[in-house]
VOGU-3710 file (C-alpha; in Angstrom, 3 decimals, decimal comma):
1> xxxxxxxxxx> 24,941/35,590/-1,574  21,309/34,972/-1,447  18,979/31,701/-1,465  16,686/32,100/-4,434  13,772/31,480/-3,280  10,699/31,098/-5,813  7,087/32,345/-5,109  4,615/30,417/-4,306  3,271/28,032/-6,690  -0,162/30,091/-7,813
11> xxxxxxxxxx> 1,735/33,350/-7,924  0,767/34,935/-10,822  -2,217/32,101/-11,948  -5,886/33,805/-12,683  -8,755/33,278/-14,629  -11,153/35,648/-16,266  -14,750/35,448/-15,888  -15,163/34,454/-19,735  -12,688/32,019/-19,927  -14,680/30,396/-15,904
21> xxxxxxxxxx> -18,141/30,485/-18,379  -16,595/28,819/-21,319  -15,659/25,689/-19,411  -18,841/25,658/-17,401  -20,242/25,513/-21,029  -18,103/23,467/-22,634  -17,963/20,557/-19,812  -21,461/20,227/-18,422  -23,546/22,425/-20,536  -24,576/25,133/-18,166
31> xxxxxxxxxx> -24,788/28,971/-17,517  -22,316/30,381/-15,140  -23,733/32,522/-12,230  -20,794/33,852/-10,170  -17,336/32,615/-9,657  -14,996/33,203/-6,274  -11,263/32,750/-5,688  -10,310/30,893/-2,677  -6,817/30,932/-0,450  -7,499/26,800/0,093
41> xxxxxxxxxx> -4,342/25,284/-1,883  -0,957/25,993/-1,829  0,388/24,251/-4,750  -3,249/25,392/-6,529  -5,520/27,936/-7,066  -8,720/26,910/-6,460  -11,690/28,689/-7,519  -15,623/28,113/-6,553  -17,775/28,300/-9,807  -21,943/28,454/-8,971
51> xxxxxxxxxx> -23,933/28,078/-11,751  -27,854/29,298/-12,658  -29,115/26,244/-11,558  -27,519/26,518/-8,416  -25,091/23,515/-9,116  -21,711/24,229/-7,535  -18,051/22,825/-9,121  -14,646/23,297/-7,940  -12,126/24,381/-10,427  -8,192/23,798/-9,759
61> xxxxxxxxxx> -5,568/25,822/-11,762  -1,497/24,658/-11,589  1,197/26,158/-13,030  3,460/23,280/-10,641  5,439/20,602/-11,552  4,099/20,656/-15,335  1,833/17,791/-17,331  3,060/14,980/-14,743  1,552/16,652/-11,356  -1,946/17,020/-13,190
71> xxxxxxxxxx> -1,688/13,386/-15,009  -0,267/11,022/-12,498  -3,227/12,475/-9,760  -5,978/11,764/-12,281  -4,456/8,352/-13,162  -4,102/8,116/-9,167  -8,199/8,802/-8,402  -9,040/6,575/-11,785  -7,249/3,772/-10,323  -8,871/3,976/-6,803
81> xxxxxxxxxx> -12,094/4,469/-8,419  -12,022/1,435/-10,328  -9,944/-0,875/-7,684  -11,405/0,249/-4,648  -15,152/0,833/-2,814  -14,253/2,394/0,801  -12,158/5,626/-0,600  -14,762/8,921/-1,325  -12,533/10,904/-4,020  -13,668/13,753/-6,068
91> xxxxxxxxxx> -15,917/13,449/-9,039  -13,915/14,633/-11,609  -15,780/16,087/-14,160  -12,919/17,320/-16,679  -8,935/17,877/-16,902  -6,544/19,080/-18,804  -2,439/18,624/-18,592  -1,501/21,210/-20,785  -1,805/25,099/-20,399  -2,370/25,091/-24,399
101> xxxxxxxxxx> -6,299/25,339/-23,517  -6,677/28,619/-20,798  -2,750/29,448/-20,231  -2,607/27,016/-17,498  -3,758/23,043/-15,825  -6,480/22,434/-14,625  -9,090/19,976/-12,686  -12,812/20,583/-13,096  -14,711/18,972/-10,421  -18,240/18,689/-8,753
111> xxxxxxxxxx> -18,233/20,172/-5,285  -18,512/17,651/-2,686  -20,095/18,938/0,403  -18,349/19,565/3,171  -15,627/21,444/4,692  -12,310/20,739/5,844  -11,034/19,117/9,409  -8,679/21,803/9,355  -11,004/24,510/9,179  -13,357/22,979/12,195
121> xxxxxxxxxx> -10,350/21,369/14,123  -11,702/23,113/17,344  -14,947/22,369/16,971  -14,118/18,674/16,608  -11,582/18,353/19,672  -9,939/14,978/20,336  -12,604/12,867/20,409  -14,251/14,219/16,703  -10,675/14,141/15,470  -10,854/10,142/16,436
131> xxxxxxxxxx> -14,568/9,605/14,875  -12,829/10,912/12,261  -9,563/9,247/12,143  -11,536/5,672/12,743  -13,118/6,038/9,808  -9,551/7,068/7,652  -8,175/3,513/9,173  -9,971/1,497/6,482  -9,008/3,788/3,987  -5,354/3,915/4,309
141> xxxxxxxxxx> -5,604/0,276/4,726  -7,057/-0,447/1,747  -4,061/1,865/0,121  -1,451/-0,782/1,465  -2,882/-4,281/0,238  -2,108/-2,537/-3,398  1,929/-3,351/-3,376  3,932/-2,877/-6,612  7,434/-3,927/-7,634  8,448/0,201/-8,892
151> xxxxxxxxxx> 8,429/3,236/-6,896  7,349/6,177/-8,131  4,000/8,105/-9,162  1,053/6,330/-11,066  0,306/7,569/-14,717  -1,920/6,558/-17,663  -0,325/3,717/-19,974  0,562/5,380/-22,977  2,109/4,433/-26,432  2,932/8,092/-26,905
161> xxxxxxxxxx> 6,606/8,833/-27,404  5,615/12,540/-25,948  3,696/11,471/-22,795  6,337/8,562/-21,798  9,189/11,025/-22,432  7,962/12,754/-19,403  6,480/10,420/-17,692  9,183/7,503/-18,139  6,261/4,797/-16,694  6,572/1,153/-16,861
171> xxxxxxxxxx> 3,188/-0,440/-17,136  2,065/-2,410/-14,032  1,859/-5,921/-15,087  -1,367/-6,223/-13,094  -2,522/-3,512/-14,004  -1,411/-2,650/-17,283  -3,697/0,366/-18,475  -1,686/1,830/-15,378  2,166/2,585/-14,798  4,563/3,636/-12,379
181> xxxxxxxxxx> 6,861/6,440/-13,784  8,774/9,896/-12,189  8,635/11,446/-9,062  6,883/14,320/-7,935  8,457/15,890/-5,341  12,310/15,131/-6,764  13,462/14,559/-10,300  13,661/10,646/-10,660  11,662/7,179/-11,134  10,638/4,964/-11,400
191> xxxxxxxxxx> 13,093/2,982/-9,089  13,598/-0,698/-9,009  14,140/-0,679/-5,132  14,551/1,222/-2,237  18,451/1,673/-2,744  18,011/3,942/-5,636  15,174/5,645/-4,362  17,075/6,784/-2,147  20,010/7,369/-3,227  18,306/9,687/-5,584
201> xxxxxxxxxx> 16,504/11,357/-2,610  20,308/12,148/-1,587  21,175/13,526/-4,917  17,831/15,898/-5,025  19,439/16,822/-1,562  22,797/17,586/-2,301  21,917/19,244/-6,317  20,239/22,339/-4,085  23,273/22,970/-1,945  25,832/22,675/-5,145
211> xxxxxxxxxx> 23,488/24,800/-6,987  23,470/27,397/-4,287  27,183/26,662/-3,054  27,893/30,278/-2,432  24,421/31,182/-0,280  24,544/27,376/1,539  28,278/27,596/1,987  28,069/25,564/5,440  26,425/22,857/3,877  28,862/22,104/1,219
221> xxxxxxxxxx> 31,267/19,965/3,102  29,105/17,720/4,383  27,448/17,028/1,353  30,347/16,105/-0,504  31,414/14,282/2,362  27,912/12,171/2,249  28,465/11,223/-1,713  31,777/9,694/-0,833  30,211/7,982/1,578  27,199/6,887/-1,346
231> xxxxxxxxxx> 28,608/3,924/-3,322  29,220/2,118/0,395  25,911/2,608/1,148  23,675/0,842/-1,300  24,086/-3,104/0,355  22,884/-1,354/3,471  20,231/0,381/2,093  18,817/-2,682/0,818  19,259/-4,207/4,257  16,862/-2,459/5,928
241> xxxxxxxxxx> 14,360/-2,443/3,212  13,330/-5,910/3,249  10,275/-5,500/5,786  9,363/-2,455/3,368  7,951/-2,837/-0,043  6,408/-0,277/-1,550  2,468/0,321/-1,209  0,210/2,704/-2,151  0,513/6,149/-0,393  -1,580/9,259/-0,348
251> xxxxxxxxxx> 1,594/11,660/1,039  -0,233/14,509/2,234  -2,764/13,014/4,670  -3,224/16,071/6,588  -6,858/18,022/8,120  -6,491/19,948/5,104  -6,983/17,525/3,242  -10,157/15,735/4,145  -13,548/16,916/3,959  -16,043/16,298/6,230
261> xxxxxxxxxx> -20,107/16,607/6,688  -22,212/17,764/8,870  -20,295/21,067/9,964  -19,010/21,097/13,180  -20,472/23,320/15,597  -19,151/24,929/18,502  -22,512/25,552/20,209  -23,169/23,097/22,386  -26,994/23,450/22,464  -27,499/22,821/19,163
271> xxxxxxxxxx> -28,081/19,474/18,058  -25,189/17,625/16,195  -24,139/14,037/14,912  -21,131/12,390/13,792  -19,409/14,027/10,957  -18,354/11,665/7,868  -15,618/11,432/6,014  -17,333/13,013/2,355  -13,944/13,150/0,312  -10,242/12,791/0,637
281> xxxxxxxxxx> -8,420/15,380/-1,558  -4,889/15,946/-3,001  -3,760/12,823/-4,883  -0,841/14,409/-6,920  2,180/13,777/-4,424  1,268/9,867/-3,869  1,750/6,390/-5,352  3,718/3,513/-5,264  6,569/4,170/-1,971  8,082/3,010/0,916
291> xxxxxxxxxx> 5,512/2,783/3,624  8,002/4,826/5,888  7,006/8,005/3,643  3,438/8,018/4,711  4,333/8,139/8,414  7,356/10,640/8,381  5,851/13,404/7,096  5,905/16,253/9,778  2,313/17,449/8,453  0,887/14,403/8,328
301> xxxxxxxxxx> -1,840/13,629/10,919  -0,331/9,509/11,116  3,081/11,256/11,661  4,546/10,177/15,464  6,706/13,096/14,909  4,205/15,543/13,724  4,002/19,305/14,381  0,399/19,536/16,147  0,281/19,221/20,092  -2,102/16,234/19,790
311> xxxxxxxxxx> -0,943/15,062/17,010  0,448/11,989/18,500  -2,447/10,902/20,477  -4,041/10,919/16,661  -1,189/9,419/15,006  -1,091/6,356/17,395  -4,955/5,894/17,385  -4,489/5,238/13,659  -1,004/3,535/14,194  -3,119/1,020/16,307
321> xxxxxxxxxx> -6,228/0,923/14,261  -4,082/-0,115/11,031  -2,349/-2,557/12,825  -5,656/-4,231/14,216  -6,269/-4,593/10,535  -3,240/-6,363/9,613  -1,176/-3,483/7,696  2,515/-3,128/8,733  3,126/0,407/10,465  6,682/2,036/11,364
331> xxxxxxxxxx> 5,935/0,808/14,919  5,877/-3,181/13,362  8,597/-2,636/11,333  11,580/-3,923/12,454  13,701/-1,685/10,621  11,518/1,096/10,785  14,005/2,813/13,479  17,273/2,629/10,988  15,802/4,112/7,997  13,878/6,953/9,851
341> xxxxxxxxxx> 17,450/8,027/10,962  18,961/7,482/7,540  16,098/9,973/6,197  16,481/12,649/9,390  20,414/12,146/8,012  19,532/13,156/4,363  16,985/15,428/5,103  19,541/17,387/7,042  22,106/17,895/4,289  19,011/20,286/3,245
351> xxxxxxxxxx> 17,466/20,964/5,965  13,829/21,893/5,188  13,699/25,965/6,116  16,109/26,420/2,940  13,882/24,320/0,505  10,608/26,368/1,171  9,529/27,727/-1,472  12,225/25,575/-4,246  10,523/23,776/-7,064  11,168/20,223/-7,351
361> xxx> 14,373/19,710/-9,954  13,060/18,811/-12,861  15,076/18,292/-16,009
//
């Protein structure tokens, strides 16, 4: 027996040059010039659109995660446009969550100059990667003075039985043109409290290897072993989520992810200054979580644990930074320690090399 595996996300997605020069007419009123596909984007395909004028935009397609993906990260930017200053987002020009329009989402946006960390990492070298990373401290802070009583993704408010249906948000009392709803990356939400967070967590775990019991046979057993063990476990999980509440997270802080300008160079005779942070990208997978979830992933360029040979240096330079600002880090928590081995536990019952490549379950 056999894993299935899906392909990736933007197998399959295209766009025809009509349908690129429609949009560019429809949404800002201009001729289309030339139009590229990029590889930038797992979960999208992004494409580069130049028009006549020489005015460039950035156009995202999904086919991922359908309707909530594309409307929780636009309610996501609106909200940090309107409720924050120090946090350079996109400049969305035009969305839609429904494929009704060109077969598939999509995000119009202007092009913000600049180019990815990732793509000049070496030019940077430590000490760029920390005139970098000082300036993300503010930013990240600012994400964790927003704390909310729900976990889950931010959405639109809406009165439609349709949207809510899939979105299942609960308006933010503070916020009320705003909610909390589902889950991106597992079926769920929004949760009253870290208990059932996470006890869903386990269950997104544990539905993949009963779903695939033949192919995953040697992680059966101790999956059914671990929801036994479930019902026990909710007074502790809310013991060692006290020092915890959920803030506002961005979940994929990674070099990918964050644009910076001027370029880089690796010539060292030609004249250069500081590179600033121009935009931070990728909103879909965040929202209202544990604080923990910002700082586990392996990815993440704040992760202690993280997959880069420097990434720790990094990863404590921002550690510190945030606590010199007051913001509570997995270092200051005092249960910090327990629940990063109760998610290493649950993240093991799947471990990640068999979920590359699943879709997140949603029913």
């Amino acid at each position: 027996a056999e894993l299935q595996i899906l392909p990736r996300p933007t197998f399959g997605i295209s766009l025809t040059e009509d349908q690129a020069r429609d949009l560019i007419r429809r949404h800002v009123n201009k001729e289309l010039s030339s139009f590229e596909s990029t590889d930038r984007g797992y979960n999208n395909l992004v494409l580069f659109l130049i028009c006549t004028d020489g005015s460039e935009y950035v156009l995202r397609l999904s086919n991922r995660c359908k309707f909530i993906k594309t409307e929780s990260e636009m309610a996501y930017i609106k909200f940090l446009s309107l409720h924050t200053t120090n946090i350079p987002l996109p400049k969305i020009i035009a969305y839609s969550s429904s494929p009704d329009e060109i077969g598939y989402e999509y995000v119009l946006m202007e092009r913000t100059i600049g180019v990815t960390v990732f793509d000049y990492e070496k030019e940077l070298g430590e000490q760029g990667e920390k005139t970098v990373t000082t300036q993300l401290i503010p930013m990240l802070a600012t994400l964790k003075r927003f704390s909310f009583k729900k976990i889950g993704n931010l959405y639109f408010t809406s009165n439609d039985p349709k949207v809510t249906s899939q979105t299942r948000a609960v308006p933010i009392p503070e916020y009320p043109e705003f909610s909390i709803g589902r889950c991106l990356n597992f079926n769920g939400g929004p949760f009253d409290d870290f208990a059932t967070y996470m006890e869903a967590y386990l269950r997104s775990r544990t539905d993949i290897v009963f779903a695939n019991r033949e192919a995953l046979a040697p992680f059966v057993g101790c999956n059914e072993r671990m929801l036994r063990l479930l019902p026990d476990l909710t007074d502790y999980f809310r013991s060692i989520s006290q020092d915890a509440p959920p803030v506002l997270c961005h979940l994929d802080i990674a070099y990918r992810n964050i644009l910076i300008h001027p370029t880089p160079s690796s010539d060292p005779s030609l004249p250069s200054s500081d590179p600033k942070i121009t935009a931070l990208l990728d909103w879909e997978w965040g929202g209202s979580y544990p604080p923990d979830e910002e700082f586990r992933n392996a990815i993440s360029l704040v992760a202690l644990h993280g997959e880069r040979d420097n990434n720790k240096t990094i990863a404590l330079h921002v550690t510190q930074g945030l606590e010199d600002l007051g913001v509570t880090t997995h270092r200051s928590s005092a249960n910090y320690e327990k629940r990063r081995i109760l998610y290493e536990l649950i993240d093991q019952l799947a471990p990640r090399y068999i979920l590359e490549g699943q879709e997140p379950h949603m029913t």
